[in-house]
C-alpha positions in Angstrom: 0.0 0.0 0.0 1.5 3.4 -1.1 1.5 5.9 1.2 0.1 9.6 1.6 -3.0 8.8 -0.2 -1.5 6.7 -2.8 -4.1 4.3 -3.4 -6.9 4.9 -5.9 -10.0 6.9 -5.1 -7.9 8.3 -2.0 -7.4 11.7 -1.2 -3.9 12.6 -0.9 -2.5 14.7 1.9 0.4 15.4 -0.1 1.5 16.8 -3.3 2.9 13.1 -4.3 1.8 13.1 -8.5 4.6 14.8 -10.2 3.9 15.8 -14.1 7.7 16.4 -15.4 7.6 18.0 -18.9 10.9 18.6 -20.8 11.6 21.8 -21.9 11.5 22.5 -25.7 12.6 18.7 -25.9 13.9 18.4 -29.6 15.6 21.7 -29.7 17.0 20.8 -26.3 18.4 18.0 -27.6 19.8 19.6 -30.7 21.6 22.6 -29.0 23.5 19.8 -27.0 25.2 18.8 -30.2 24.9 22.9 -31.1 26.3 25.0 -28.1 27.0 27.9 -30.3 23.1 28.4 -31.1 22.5 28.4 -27.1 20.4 31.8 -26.7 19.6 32.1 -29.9 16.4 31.6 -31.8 16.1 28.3 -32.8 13.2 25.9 -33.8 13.2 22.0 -35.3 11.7 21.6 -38.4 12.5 21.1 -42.0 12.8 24.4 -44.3 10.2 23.2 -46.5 6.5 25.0 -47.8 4.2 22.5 -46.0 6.9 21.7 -43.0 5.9 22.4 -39.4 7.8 23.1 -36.5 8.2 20.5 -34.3 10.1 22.2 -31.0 10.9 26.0 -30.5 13.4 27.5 -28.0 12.4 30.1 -25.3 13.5 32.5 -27.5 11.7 31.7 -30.8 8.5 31.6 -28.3 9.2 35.2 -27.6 8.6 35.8 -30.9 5.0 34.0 -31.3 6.8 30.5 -33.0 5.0 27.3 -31.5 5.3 24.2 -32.4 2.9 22.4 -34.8 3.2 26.1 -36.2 4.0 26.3 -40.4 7.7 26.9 -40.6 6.4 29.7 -43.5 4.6 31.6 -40.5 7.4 31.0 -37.9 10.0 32.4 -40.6 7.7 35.4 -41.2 7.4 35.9 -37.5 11.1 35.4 -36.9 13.0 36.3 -39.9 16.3 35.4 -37.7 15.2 32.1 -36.8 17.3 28.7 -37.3 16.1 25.3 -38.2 17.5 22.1 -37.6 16.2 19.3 -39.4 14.7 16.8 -36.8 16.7 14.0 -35.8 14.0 11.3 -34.3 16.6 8.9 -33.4 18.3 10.9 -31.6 15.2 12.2 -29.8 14.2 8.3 -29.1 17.6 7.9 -27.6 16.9 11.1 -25.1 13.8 9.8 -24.1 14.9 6.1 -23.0 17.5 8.1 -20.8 15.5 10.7 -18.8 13.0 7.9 -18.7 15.5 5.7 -17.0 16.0 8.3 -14.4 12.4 8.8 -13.5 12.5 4.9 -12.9 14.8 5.4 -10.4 12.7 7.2 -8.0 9.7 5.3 -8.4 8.4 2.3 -11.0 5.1 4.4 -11.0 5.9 6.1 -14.2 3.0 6.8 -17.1 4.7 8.2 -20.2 2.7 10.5 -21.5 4.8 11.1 -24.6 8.4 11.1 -26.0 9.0 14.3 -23.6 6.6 13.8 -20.2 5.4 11.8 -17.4 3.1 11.3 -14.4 5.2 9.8 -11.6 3.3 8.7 -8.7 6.0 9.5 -5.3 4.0 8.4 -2.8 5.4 5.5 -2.3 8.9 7.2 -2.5 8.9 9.9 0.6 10.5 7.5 2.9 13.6 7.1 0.5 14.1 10.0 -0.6 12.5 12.9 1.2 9.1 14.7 0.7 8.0 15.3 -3.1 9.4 18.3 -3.5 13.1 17.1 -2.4 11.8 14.0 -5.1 11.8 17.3 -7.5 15.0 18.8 -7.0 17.1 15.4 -7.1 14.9 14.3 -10.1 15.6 17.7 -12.0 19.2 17.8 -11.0 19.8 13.8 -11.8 18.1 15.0 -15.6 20.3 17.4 -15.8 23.5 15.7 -14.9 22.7 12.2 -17.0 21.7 14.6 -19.8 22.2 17.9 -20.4 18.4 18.1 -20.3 15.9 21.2 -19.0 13.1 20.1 -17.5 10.1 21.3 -15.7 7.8 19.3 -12.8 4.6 20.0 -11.1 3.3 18.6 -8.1 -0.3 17.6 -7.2 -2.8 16.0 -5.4 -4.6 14.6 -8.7 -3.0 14.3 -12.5 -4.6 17.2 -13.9 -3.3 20.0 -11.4 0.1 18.4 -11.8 -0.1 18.9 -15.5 -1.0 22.7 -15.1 1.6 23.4 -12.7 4.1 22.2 -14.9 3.1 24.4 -17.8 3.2 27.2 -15.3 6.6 26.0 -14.0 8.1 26.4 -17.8 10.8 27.1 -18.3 13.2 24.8 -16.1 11.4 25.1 -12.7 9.4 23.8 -10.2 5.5 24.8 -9.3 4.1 22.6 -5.7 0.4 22.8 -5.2 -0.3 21.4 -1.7 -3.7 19.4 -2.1 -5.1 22.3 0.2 -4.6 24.8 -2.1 -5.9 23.3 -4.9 -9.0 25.0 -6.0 -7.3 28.4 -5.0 -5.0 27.6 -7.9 -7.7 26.3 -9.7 -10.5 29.0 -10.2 -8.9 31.8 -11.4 -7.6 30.2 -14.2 -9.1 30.9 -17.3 -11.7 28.8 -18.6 -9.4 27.4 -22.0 -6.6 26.2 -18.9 -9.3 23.1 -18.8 -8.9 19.7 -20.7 -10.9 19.8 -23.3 -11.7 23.0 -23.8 -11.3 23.9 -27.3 -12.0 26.9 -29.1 -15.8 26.2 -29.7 -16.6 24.9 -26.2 -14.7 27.6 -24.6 -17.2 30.5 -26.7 -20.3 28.4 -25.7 -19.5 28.5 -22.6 -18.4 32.0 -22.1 -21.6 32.8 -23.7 -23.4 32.1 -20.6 -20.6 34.3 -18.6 -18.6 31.0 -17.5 -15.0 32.6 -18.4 -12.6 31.0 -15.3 -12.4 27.3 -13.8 -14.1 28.8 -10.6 -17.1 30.3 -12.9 -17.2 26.9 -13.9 -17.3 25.0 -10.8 -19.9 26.7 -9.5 -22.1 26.8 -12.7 -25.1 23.8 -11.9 -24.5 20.8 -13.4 -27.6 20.6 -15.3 -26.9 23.6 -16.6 -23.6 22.3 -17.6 -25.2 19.6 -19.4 -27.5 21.4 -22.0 -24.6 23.6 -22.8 -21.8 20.8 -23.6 -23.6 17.2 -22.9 -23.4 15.2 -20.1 -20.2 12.9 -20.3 -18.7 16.7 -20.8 -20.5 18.2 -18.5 -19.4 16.0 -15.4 -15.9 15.3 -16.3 -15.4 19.3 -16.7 -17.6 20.0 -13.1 -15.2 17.4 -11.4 -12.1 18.7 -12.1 -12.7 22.2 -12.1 -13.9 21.5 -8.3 -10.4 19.2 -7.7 -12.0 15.6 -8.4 -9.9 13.8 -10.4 -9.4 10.4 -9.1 -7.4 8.8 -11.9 -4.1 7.2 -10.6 -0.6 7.1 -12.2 -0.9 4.0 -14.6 2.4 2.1 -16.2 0.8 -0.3 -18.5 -1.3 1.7 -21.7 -3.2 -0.6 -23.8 -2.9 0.7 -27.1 -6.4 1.5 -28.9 -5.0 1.8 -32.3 -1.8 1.1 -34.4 -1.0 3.3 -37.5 0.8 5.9 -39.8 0.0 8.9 -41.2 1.8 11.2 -43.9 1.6 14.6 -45.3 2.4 15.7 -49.0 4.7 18.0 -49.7 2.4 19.0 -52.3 -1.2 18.1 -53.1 -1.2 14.6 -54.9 -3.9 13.7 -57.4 -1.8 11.1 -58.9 -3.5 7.8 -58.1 -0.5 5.7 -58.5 1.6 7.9 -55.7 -1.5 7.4 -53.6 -1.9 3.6 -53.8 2.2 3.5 -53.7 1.5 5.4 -50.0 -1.2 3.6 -48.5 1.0 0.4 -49.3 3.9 1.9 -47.6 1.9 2.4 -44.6 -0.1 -0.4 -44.5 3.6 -2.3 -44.1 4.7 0.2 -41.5 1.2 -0.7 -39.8 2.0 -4.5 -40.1 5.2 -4.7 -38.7 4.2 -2.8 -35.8 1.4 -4.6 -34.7 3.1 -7.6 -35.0 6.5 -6.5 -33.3 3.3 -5.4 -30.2 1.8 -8.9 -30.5 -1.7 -7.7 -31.8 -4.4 -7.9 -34.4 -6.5 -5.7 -35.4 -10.2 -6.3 -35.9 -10.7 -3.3 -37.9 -8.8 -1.4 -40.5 -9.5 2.7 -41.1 -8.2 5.1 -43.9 -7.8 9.0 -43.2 -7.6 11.1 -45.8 -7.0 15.5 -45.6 -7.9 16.9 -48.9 -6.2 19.9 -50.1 -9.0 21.9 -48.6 -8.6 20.4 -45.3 -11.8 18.2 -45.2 -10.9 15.4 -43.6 -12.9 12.0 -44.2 -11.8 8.5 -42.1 -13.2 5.4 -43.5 -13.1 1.8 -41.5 -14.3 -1.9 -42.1 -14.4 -4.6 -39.5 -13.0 -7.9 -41.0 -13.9 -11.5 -40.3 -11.0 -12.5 -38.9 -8.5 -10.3 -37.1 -5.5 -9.8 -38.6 -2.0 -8.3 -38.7 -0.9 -9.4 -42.3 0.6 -6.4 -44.3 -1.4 -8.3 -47.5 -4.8 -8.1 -45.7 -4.2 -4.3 -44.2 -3.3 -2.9 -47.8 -6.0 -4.2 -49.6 -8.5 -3.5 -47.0 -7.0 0.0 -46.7 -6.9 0.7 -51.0 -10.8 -1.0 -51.4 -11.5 1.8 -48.6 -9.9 4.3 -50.4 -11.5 3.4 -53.7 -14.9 3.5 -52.7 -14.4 7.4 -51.4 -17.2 9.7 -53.1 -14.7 11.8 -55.1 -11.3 10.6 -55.7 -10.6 13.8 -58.5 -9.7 16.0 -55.4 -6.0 17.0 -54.7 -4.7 15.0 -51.1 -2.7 16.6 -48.7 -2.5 14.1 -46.0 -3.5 9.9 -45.8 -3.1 7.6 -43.2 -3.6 3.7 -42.3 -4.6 2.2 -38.9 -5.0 -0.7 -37.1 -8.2 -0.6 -34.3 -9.9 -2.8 -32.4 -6.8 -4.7 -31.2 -6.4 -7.8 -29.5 -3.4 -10.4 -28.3 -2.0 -11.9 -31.7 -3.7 -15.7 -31.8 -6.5 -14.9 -29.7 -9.4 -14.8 -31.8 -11.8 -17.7 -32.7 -9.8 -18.3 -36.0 -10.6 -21.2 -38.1 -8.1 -23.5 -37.8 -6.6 -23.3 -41.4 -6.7 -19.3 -42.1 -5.9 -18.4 -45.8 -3.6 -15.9 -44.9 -0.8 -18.3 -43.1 1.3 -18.7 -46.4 0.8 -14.4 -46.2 1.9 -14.5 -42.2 4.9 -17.0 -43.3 6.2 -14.2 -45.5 5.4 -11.3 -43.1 7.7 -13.6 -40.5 10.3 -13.6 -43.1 10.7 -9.9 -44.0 10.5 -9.0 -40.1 13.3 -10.9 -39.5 15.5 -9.6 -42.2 14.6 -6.4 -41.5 15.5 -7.4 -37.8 19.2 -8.1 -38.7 19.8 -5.3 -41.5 17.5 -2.9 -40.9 14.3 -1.0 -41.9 15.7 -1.3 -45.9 17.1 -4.8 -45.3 13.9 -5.8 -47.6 11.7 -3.4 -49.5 8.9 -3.8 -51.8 9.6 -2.8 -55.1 6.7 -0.6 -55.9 8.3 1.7 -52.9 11.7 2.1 -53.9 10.0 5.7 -55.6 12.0 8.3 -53.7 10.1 10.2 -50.9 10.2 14.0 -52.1 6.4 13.4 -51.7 6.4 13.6 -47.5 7.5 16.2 -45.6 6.1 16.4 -42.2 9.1 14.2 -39.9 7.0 13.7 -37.5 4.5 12.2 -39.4 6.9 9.2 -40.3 7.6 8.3 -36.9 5.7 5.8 -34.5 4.9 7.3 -31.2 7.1 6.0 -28.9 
């Protein structure tokens, strides 16, 4: 039994859920290798028309550059500014090692991301001093193992840990005791709250609901007509301090997939079949290096006017055959309505996953001589690399796909 309040449902007497987000993590990363552009400018990002920035230093903030920002806008905003090209690997590589450090202070770490995690300390206090002490050493070991920034905030519940660290940014510490929560809370304004987009954030500000506190005390019915009632009492909880969700280490994946964007609008049906092959395999191999199936395979497609349409069809028998995704994934695509508009992004996912081998298969499947060949490829590929073997139809160059971040699998 944890300590402090550390069980489930209890309510802590100590600020023992850390959130620690790393500071501008890619650009972090970069300037290691980059001293000289320490205090400069500086975002990650290709130098391309549809490229968009992935990280952005302090001082490129100061300037209005954000990441997930165009890197047209951001140069317009900050004619001095300097890209890097993103270096995922190298990212990756960051990641496993401030992760490792979190590990040792407690094995109650939930990765959020490549960049942040929940650590439950609860358990912790006895070893190595009350959570804030867990803060300092934790920030300083970062540090020290890796050159890294990094901010923390410490709760009583997940979601006030997570604001605390924004409001920590950049490379400090925020502590709200579980006393003091909802005085931290309510003047905050009313977009601070998960899941408070743009449009939810005007309807409720219509009905003069503009901080958390105008929120907490707004009825809950009345909560309800305005933005539903799943909404409703998830957003009335936590903007009165209820959140009783604990620090979890195993995430059960809900989907598997990949995603790209065009450097340029493609109509060419050819590139597009080429692409939803590519990630179809991609999709493959990863559900099968994760040990699952998936029940059902969905398209997305962005066209050049930003619609966005997803598609999806259940199959008979779960699968995680590249074969079965890609022609699952190009019927899908073929039966869109219109197929004459320009494409600017298209994806391929895996959903409704379950343990590899655990469905009510018939004994003889037609697609073992398919998983036989699957087996083969992931083991070359296993000794010599991604490129060890390659369809043909994608050895095309990829001048096509820009986004980086879009050909990466979320770690």
């Amino acid at each position: 039994m944890w300590c402090n309040g550390g069980m489930r449902g209890e309510r802590r007497t100590e600020a023992s859920i850390l959130h620690v987000d790393m500071d501008s993590f890619f650009v972090s990363v970069e300037l290691l290798d980059r001293p000289e552009l320490v205090g400069l400018p500086v975002a990650s990002g290709n130098d391309t028309s549809r490229s968009v920035v992935s990280s952005a230093s302090y001082e490129a903030r100061r300037f209005g550059v954000r990441s997930a920002m165009p890197v047209r806008r951001a140069k317009q905003l900050c004619p001095e500014l300097v890209l890097i090209p993103p270096t995922f690997e190298k990212y990756r590589r960051a990641s496993r090692q401030v992760m490792a450090v979190f590990q040792e202070f407690t094995p109650l770490v939930e990765p959020l991301s490549i960049d942040e995690a929940f650590l439950d300390v609860a358990g912790s206090i006895r070893l190595f001093g009350p959570p804030a002490e867990i803060a300092r050493l934790l920030r300083e070991r970062v540090r020290e193992r890796t050159g890294l920034p990094a901010s923390v905030g410490l709760a009583g519940t997940k979601f006030v840990a997570k604001l605390a660290s924004q409001r920590a940014k950049p490379d400090g510490v925020l502590e709200i005791p579980p006393e003091r929560t909802l005085d931290f809370l309510h003047p905050l304004p009313i977009e601070a709250m998960w899941g408070v987009g743009r449009a939810t954030a005007a309807t409720l500000q219509s009905r003069a609901i503009h901080t958390v506190g105008d929120l907490a005390r707004e009825p809950l019915a009345s909560l309800q007509r305005l933005v539903g009632l799943a909404a409703a009492q998830k957003l009335h909880d936590l903007a009165n301090g209820r959140d009783p969700r604990s620090v979890v280490t195993e995430r059960h994946e809900k989907s598997v997939g990949h995603e790209e964007t065009f450097a340029t609008d493609v109509l060419n049906r050819a590139v597009l079949e080429r692409e939803l092959l590519r990630l179809s395999a991609r999709t493959g191999e990863r559900l099968r290096a994760k040990g699952l199936e998936a029940r059902t395979i969905a398209i997305k497609v962005r066209w050049s006017d930003f619609e966005t349409v997803t598609r999806s069809r259940t199959l008979m028998e779960a699968t995680n055959v590249t074969r079965r995704i890609t022609e699952t994934a190009r019927a899908l695509f073929a039966d869109l309505d219109d197929l004459r508009r320009p494409v600017r992004l298209i994806g391929v996912r895996g959903e409704q996953l379950i343990d590899t081998g655990s469905s009510d298969a018939a004994l003889w499947s037609d697609d073992d001589g398919l998983r036989a060949v699957d087996q083969v490829v992931d083991e070359v590929r296993g000794r010599f690399g991604a490129s060890g073997v390659t369809p043909a139809s994608l050895l095309t160059g990829r001048g096509e796909v820009v986004d980086p971040r879009s050909l990466q699998p979320p770690d």
